[in-house]
Each structure stands twice: as C-alpha cells, then as structure tokens.
C-alpha positions as CSV (number, residue, x, y, z in Angstrom):
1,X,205.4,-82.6,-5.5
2,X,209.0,-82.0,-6.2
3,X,210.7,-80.3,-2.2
4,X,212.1,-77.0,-2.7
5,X,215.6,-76.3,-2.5
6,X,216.8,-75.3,1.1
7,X,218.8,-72.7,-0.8
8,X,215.6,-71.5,-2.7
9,X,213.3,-71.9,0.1
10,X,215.5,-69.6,3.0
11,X,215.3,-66.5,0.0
12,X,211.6,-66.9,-0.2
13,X,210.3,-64.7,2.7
14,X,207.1,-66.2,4.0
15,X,208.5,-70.0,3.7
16,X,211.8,-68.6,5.3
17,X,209.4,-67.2,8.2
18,X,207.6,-70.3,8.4
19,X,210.8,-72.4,8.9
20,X,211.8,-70.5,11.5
21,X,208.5,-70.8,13.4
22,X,208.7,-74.4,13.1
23,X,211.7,-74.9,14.2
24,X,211.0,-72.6,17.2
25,X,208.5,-75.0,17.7
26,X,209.8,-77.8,17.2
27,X,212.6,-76.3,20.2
28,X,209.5,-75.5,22.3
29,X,208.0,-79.2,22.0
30,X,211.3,-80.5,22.6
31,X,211.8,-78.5,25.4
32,X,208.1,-79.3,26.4
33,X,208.8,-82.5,26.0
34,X,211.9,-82.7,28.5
35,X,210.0,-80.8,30.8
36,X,207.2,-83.2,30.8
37,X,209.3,-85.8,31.0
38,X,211.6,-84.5,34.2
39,X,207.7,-83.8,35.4
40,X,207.0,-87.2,34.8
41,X,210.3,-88.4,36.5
42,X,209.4,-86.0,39.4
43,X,205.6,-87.4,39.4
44,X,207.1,-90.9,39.9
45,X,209.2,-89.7,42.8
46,X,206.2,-88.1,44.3
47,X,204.3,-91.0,43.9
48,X,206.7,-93.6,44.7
49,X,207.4,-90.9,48.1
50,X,203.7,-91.1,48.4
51,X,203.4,-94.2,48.6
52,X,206.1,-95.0,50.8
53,X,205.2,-92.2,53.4
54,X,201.7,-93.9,53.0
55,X,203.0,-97.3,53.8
56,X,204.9,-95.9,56.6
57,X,201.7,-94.1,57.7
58,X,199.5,-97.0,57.5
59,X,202.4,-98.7,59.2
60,X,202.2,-96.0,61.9
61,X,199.0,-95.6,62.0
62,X,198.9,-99.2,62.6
63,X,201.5,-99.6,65.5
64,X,199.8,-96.5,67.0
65,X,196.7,-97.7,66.4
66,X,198.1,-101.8,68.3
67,X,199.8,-99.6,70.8
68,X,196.7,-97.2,71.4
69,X,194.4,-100.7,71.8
70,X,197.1,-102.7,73.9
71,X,197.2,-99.6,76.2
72,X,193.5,-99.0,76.0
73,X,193.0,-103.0,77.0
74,X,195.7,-102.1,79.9
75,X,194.2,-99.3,81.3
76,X,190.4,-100.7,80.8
77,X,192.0,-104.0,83.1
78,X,193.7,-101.7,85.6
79,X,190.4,-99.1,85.5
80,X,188.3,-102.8,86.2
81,X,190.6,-104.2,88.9
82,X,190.4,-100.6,90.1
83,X,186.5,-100.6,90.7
84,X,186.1,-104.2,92.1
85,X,189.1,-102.9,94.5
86,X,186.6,-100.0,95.0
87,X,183.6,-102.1,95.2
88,X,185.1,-104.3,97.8
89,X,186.2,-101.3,99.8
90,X,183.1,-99.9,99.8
91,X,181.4,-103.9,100.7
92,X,183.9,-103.6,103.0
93,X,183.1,-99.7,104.3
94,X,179.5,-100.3,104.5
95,X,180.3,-103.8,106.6
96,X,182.7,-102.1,108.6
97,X,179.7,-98.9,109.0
98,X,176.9,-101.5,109.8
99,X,179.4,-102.8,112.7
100,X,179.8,-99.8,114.0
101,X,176.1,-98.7,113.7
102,X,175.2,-101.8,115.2
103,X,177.9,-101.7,118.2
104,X,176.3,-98.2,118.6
105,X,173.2,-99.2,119.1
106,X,174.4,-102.0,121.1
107,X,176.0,-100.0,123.5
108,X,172.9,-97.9,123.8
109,X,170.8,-100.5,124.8
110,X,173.4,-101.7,126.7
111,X,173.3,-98.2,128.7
112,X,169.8,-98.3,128.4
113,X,169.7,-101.8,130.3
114,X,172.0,-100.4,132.2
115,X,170.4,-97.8,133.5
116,X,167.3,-99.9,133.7
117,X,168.6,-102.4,136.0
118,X,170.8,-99.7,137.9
119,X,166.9,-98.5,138.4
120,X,165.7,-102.0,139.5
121,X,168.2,-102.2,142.1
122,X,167.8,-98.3,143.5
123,X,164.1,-98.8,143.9
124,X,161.6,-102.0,144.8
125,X,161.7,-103.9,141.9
126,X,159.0,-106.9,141.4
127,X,161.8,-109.1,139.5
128,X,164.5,-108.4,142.1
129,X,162.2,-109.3,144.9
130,X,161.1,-112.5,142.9
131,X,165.1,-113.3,142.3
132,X,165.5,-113.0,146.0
133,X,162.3,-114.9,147.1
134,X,163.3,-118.2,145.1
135,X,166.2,-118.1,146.5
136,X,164.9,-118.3,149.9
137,X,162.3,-120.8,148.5
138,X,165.4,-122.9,147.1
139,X,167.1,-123.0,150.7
140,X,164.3,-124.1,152.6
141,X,163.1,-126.8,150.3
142,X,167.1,-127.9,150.0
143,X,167.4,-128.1,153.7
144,X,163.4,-129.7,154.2
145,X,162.2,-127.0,156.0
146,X,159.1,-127.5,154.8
147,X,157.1,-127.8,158.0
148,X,158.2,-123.6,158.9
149,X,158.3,-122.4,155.6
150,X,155.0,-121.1,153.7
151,X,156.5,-120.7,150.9
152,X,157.8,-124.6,150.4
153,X,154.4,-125.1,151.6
154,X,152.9,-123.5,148.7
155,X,154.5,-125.9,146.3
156,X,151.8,-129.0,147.0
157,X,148.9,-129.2,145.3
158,X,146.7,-131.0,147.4
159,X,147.8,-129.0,150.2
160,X,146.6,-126.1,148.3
161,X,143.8,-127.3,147.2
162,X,142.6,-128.2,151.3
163,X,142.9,-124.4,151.6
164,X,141.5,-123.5,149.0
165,X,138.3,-125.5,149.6
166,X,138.8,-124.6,153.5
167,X,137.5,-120.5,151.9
168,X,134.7,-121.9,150.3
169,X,136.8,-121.5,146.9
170,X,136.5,-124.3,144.6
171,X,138.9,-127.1,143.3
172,X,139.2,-129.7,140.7
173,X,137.5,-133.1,142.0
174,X,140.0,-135.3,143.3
175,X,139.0,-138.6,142.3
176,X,142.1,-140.8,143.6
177,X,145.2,-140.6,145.2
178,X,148.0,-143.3,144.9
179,X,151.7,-143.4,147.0
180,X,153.5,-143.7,143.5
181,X,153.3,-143.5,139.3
182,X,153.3,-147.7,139.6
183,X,150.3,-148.2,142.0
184,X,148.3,-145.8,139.5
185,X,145.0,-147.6,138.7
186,X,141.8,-145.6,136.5
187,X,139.8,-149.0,136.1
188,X,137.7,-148.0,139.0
189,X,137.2,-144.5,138.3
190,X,133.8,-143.1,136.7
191,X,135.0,-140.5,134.3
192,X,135.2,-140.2,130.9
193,X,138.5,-137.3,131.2
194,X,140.5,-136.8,134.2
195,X,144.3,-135.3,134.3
196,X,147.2,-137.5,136.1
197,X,149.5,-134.8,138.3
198,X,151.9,-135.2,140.7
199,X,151.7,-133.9,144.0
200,X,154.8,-131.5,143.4
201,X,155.1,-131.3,140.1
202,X,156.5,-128.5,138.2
203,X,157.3,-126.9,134.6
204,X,153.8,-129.4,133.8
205,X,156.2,-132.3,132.7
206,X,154.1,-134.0,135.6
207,X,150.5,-132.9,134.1
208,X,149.4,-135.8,131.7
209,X,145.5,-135.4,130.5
210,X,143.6,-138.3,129.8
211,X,140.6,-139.5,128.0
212,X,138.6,-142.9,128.0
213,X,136.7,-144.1,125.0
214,X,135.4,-148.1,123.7
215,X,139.3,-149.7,123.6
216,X,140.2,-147.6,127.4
217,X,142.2,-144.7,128.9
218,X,144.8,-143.0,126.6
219,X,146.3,-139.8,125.9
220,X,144.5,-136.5,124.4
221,X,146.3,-137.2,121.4
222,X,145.9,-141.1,120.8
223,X,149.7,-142.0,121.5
224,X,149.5,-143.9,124.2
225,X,147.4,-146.5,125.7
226,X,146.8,-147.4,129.1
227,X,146.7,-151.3,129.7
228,X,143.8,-152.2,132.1
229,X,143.8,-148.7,133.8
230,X,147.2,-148.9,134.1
231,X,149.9,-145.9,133.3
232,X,152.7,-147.1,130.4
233,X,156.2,-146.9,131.9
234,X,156.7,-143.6,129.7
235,X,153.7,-141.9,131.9
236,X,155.4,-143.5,135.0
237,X,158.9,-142.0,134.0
238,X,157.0,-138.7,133.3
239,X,155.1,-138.4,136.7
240,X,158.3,-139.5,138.3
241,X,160.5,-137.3,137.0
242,X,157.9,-134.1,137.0
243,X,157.7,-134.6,140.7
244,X,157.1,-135.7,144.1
245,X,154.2,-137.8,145.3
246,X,151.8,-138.5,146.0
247,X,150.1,-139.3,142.4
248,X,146.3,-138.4,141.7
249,X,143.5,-138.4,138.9
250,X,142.1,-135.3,138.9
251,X,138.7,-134.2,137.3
252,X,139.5,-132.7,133.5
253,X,138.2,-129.0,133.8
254,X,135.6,-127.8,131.1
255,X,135.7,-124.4,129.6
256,X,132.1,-122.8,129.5
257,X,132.4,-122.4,126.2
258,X,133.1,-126.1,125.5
259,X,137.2,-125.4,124.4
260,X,139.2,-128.1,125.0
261,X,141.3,-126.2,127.7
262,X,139.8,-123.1,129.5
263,X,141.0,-119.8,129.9
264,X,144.2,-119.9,132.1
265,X,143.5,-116.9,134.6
266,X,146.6,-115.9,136.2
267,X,146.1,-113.2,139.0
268,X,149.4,-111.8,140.6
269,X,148.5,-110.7,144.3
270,X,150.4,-108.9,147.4
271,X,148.6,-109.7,150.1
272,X,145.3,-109.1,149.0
273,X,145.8,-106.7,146.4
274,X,145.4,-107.7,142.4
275,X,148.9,-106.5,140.8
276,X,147.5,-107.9,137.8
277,X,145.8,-110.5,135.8
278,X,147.1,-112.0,132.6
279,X,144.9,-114.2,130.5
280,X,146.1,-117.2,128.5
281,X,144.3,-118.7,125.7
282,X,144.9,-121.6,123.3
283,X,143.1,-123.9,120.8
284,X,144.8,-127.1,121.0
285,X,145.1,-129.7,123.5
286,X,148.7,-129.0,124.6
287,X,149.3,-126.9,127.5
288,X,153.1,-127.2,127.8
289,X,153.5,-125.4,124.6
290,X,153.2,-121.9,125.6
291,X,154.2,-120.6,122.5
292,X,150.6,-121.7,121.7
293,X,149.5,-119.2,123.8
294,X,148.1,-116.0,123.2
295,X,148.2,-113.6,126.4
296,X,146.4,-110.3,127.6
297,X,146.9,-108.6,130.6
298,X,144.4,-106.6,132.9
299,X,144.7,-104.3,135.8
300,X,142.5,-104.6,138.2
301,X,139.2,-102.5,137.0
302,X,139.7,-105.2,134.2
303,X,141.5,-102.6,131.6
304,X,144.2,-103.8,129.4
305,X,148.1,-102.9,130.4
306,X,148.7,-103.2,127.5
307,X,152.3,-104.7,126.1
308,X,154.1,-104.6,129.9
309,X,156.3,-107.5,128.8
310,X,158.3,-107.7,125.9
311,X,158.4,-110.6,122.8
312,X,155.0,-112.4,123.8
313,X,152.1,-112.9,121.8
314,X,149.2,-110.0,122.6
315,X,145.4,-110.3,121.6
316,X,144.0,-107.0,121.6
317,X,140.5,-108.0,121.7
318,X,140.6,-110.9,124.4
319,X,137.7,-109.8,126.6
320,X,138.5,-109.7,130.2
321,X,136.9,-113.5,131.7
322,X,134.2,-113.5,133.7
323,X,132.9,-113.4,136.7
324,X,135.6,-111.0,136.7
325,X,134.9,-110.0,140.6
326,X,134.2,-113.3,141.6
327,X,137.3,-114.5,140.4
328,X,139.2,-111.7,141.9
329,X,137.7,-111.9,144.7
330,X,138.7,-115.7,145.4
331,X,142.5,-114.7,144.6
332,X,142.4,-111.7,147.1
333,X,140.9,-113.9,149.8
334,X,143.4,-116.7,149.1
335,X,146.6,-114.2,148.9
336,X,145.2,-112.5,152.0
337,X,144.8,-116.7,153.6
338,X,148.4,-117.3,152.3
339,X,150.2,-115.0,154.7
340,X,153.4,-114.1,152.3
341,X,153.7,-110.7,151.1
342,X,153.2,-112.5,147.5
343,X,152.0,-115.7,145.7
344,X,150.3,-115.9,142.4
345,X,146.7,-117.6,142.1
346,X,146.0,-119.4,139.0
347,X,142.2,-120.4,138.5
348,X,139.8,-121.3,136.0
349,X,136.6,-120.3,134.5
350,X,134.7,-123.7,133.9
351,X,131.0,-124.0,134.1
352,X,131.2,-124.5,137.5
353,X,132.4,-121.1,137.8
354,X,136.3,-120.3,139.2
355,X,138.1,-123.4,139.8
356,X,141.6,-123.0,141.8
357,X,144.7,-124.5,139.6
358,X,147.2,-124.2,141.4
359,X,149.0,-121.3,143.8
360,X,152.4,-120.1,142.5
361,X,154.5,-118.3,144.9
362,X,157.8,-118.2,142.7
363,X,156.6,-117.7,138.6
364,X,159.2,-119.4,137.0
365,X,160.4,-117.4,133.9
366,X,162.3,-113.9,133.3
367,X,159.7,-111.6,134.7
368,X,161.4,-108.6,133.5
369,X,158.3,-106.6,132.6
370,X,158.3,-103.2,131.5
371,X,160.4,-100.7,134.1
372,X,157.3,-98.6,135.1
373,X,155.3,-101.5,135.4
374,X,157.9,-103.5,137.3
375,X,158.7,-101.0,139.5
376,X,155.0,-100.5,140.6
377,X,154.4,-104.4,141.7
378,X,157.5,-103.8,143.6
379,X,156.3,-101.4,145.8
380,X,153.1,-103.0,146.2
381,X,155.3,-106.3,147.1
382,X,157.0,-104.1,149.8
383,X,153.8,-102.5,150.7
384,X,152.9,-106.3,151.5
385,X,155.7,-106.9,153.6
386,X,155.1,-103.9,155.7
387,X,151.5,-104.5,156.2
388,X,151.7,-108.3,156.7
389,X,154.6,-107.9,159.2
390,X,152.3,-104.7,161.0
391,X,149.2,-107.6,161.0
392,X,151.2,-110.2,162.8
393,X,152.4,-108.1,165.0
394,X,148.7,-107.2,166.0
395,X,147.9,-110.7,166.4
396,X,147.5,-112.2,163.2
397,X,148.9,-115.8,162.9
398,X,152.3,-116.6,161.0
399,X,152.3,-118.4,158.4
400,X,148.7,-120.0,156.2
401,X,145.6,-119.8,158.0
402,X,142.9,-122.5,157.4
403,X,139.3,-121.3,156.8
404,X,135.6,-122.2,158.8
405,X,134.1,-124.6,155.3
406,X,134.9,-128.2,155.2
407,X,137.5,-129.3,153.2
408,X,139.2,-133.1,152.2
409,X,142.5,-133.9,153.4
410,X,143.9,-136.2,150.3
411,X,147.0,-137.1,152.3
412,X,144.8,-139.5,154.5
413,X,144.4,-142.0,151.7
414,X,148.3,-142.5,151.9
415,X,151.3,-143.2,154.3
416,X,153.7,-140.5,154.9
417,X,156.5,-140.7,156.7
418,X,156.3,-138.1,159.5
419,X,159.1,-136.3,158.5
420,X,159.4,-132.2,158.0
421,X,158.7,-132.7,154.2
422,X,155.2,-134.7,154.5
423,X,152.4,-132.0,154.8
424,X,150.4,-134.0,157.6
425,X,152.7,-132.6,159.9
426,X,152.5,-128.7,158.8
427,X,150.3,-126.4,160.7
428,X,147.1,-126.0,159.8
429,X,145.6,-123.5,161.5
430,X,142.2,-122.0,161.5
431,X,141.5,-118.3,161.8
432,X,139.6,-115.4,160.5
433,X,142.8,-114.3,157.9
434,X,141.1,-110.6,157.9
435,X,140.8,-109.9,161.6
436,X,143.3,-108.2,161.6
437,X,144.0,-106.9,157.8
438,X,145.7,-103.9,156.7
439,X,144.7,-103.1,153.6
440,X,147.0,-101.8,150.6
441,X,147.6,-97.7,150.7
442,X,148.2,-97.1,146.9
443,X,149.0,-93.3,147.8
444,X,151.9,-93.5,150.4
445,X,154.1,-95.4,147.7
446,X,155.1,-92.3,146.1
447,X,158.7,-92.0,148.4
448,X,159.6,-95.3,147.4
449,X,159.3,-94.6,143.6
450,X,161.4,-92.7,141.3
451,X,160.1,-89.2,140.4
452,X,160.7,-86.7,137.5
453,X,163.8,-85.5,138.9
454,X,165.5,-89.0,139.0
455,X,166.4,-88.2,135.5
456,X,168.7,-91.0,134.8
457,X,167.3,-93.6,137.5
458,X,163.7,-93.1,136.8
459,X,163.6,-92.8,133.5
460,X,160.9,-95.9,131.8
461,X,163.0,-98.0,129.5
462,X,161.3,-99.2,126.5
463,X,159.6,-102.7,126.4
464,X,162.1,-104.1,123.9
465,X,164.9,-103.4,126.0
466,X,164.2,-104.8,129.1
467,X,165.5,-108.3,128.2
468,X,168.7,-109.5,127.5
469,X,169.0,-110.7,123.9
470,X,168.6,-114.4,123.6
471,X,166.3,-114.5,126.4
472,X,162.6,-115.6,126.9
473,X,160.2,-114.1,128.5
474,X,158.7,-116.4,130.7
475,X,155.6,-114.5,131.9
476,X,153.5,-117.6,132.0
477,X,155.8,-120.3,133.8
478,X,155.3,-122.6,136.9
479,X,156.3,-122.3,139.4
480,X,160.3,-122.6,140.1
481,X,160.2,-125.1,142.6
C-alpha cells in the first residue's frame, strides 16, 4: 500500500488526530523511557549504596561482633580469676573460721581444765595426793631409807607377799629364789608354767611367763628357749633391767574359767575402806599390752561407776568377779595391815580363790579421773590420814604390822647384805592391825568438799576434759617405783 502524503494526511481529520496521539505517545514513552532509565541509574546507586552500607555492616557487625567476643573472653577470664580469688578467700575464711572455732573451744577447755585443776588444788584431790606421795616415795628409795619408810617397803614382792600370807590371805607359790637373772635354774622345778619376776620389778618389763613342754622351758609365745633350764641372756637383760633382786619362779595363776590370764582385780583402799575396784580383762597372753585390756569399774556394793576416767576401753556388761566380799574383804584387811593412809591391792580370782598380786602404793599412770570422782577418793585419802594418825596415837604401831598365820620368809634362801635396803633388816612386827581401828566416817566429809555454792570451784568437769591432750590415761599401771 502506497503511504499517504503528510500534506494529505494532516487535512484528513481522524488520521490528523491520530498522528497527534502518537506522537504524544511516542513523547510519553520517551519520556517514560528516560524516567525509567534515570530510575534505573538511581536503582544501581541504591543498590551499589546497598551493598556497600551492607559490606560495611557485615564489616561492622563483624568487628563488633570480634570486639563483643574478645571482650566477652576478657570479662569471662577476669569473672573466672574472680571466683577462684573468691573461692580461695572463702578456703581461706572458712580455714581462718575453723581456727578460730577451734582456738575457742580450745580456750574453753583450757578454762575448763583450768578451773578443774584450780578445783583439785582448793580441795583433797586423789591425783594431787598421789603426785605428792611418789614424790616422798622417790626420796626415800633415792636416799635408801628403806628400813623406816612403809611406803619403799611396799615395793618388794616377796616382802609383800610374807604379809600377805602372815593375814591368812593367799599368794602365788614361790617355787625358787635365786641371788641374780644368771644363777636362774628351772631344771629342778616340777611345773609345767610358772612366771620369772624380779624382786622389785616394775612397769612388768621384769614379769616373763613361762611354759614347759617335750623340747623344755620357753616363752608363752615360742620365741625363746631356755637351754637346760637356763634363762637366754635376753631374759637375763630383761630381769635385770626390770629390777632389783632377788630373782624367783613363781607359780603361773589359773583363771577359774580356764583363760589364759585371770581377771586383774584392782581394789583402791584408804585405810580400810574400798575407794574402788576396777576390773581388767584380756584374751591373749600378753599382759604388758594394756591396750588389750578392757576395764570396768565398781564401787564398793559392786555397782558400776561408770566412765570416771577418760579415753579407756569400758565393757558395760563385765560382771563384777566373785567372791566379791571375799576379795574385798582381803584388800580392806591388808590396807588396814599396811599402815599408810593409801596403797592399792591387786589380787586374783584363780580357782584357788583370791590370790594377792602384788600391793601398789604409788599407781603409776595419769590418774586424772573424773573431778567428782577424784575429788571424793581425796577426801577419803585424808579421812585416812586423820584416822590412821588418831590410831597411832592410841597405840597402834607405825608402820606394817605382821599377822598371827605362818608365813615363808623367801629372803632366807639368799645373802643380803645387811644394809637399810635388804628387807631382812625391816621391822616386822606382829600385832592385831584392828585393835585400835577407826573406821571411815563417809558423813563428816561434806566441809572438805565443794558444795553448790562453789559455783566456779566445784563445778564437775566433763570426763573428756580432765586430761591434757596427748596424754594417756594410765589407770591400770604399776606401780611408779
């Protein structure tokens, strides 16, 4: 088709209409056009902005984000150096709180012991008058005053044992008696135990029990052998060093209830009047470990006292040994025959009834029993005193007083030397040791003992606090010789 004249085409109305429309429109797109592309333009400079404000966010975000975890790591290393400070602040708080809790109740028991021995000294006091009665023992054994001192006297067995058998009180059988540990000689003896002791031995170190089968004599335990009845030079160092002679072979003692070692029966007297008993049992065959040992103690009626000393091992249903009144009654008549204001008797049930071990006049050990209880022995000990020193003053005797029965006087069968230490030359006098007697008067002790208004002095202190720490109690030792 042939185009139309421009000429022709502007003087026909609807084309000339039309031109114009499309040339407005044509205008419009071109104007759309350069909108859209200045939008476009703009669109790139928003998202080139957009991106670089997002870089530099991420970038931020980023260094924040390093920062924020650098810091965080900081603070989480100064929060943890923070709580082990803390921790060891507080270890060392609570350390420095346990001191002081413990000083506290260190110096409470220090006031308490205070007081307690404050108490001892105020009033009579068993363990004061014990301190004060080894020492005197301790003088007159240093300076051999044996021969006017009861007391030193008191420290020989066989002695004892004379005076025991001289009340009609029985004793181990003596079976021989040498001058020293070398001359000892069992090949002649008919037994098939016996116990080798020194005449003043102490702490037992001079006790050595002994038993003979197919091969000979030897120890309890097998380890060691005598060689033709004859002691090794370890049994001779033993009996040397645990004592004075003279040396003797003793009969073994038999429980009546076939134990290897009978009931230890250890009855504290003041002149004829039972302080207490205490009771001492053991399984094995060793007496010298008194840690072996398990302990009651009785009053006199046979009641338990209970724990009246501190850190030793109790049995709560150790019966009370019997005869109970026969054995009593042999350690009043012996404390009564002794003539000091106290000694302890030590005997034995064996089936042939109480057997005297040995008399004790200074227990070795602490002693420090329960105040009450302590207190109470101490006024019976000064009860003693009074009475004893009232009885020789209406005639009785000084000193140990022999009784009427026959008794064997070992220290025949070897050669002393006369001098103030051999017992040959002690007194031995023979009297009635009751005629006269003052007995104990429980009831006029009250003024010596604290009472309820002594609120600081006689106040009981508690059983665990009556010892210094560190320190044993003792209540079963030899004597302190």
């Amino acid at each position: 088709m042939s185009r139309i004249p421009d000429a022709v085409r502007r003087r026909i109305p609807p084309l000339a209409r039309r031109d114009r429309r499309i040339a407005r429109l044509e205008s419009d797109l071109a104007r759309a056009r350069r909108l859209r592309d200045a939008a476009d333009v703009r669109l790139d400079h928003a998202r080139t902005e957009l991106t670089r404000v997002r870089a530099e966010t991420e970038e931020e975000i980023d260094r924040i984000g390093r920062h924020a975890a650098q810091e965080t790591s900081r603070l989480r290393e100064a929060m943890n150096l923070q709580r082990r400070q803390a921790r060891r602040t507080r270890a060392t708080l609570d350390r420095e709180t346990r001191d002081v809790e413990r000083l506290g109740r260190e110096l409470e028991q220090t006031e308490e012991r205070r007081k307690d021995f404050e108490t001892r000294l105020r009033h009579p006091s068993f363990r004061t008058r014990l301190s004060a009665s080894l020492a005197a023992l301790s003088l007159s054994r240093d300076r051999s005053w044996h021969d006017s001192s009861t007391q030193a006297q008191l420290t020989v067995k066989l002695r004892n044992y004379a005076l025991a058998q001289s009340h009609g009180i029985a004793v181990p059988t003596v079976h021989a008696v040498w001058d020293s540990p070398e001359a000892v000689d069992l090949s002649g003896i008919d037994a098939e135990r016996l116990v080798l002791k020194a005449d003043r031995g102490h702490s037992g170190r001079a006790v050595i029990p002994l038993e003979r089968d197919a091969d000979g004599w030897h120890t309890l335990d097998g380890a060691e052998t005598l060689v033709d009845g004859r002691p090794t030079s370890q049994m001779i160092d033993r009996l040397r060093s645990g004592g004075a002679g003279p040396y003797f072979a003793e009969q073994f003692l038999a429980s009546e209830t076939g134990e290897t070692l009978p009931a230890d029966i250890k009855v504290y007297t003041c002149y004829g009047e039972i302080l207490q008993v205490l009771v001492m049992q053991t399984d094995g065959v060793d007496a010298h470990e008194r840690g072996a040992f398990t302990r009651r103690y009785f009053d006199a009626d046979g009641e338990s006292l209970g724990r009246v000393l501190p850190r030793v091992t109790l049995s709560s249903d150790m019966p009370r040994p019997e005869p109970w009144e026969e054995l009593l009654d042999a350690a009043r008549r012996l404390s009564v025959a002794v003539g000091r204001p106290f000694v302890r008797v030590d005997l034995y049930t064996t089936d042939r009834g109480p057997v005297l071990g040995e008399l004790t006049p200074t227990p070795g050990g602490i002693q420090l029993y329960r105040l009450d209880h302590d207190l109470a022995m101490g006024a019976a000990w000064a009860d003693a005193e009074v009475r004893l020193e009232r009885d020789v003053a209406c005639g009785r005797p000084v000193g140990t007083l022999f009784g009427e029965h026959e008794y064997t006087w070992w220290y025949d069968a070897v050669a002393g030397d006369g001098g103030p230490e051999d017992p040959s030359t002690w007194p031995r006098r023979q009297a009635c040791a009751e005629v006269p007697y003052t007995p104990p008067r429980v009831e006029d002790r009250a003024t010596i003992l604290p009472t309820a208004d002594d609120s600081e002095d006689g106040r009981e202190a508690s059983a665990g606090d009556a010892v210094s720490p560190g320190a044993s109690p003792g209540d079963d030792g030899p004597a302190r010789r």
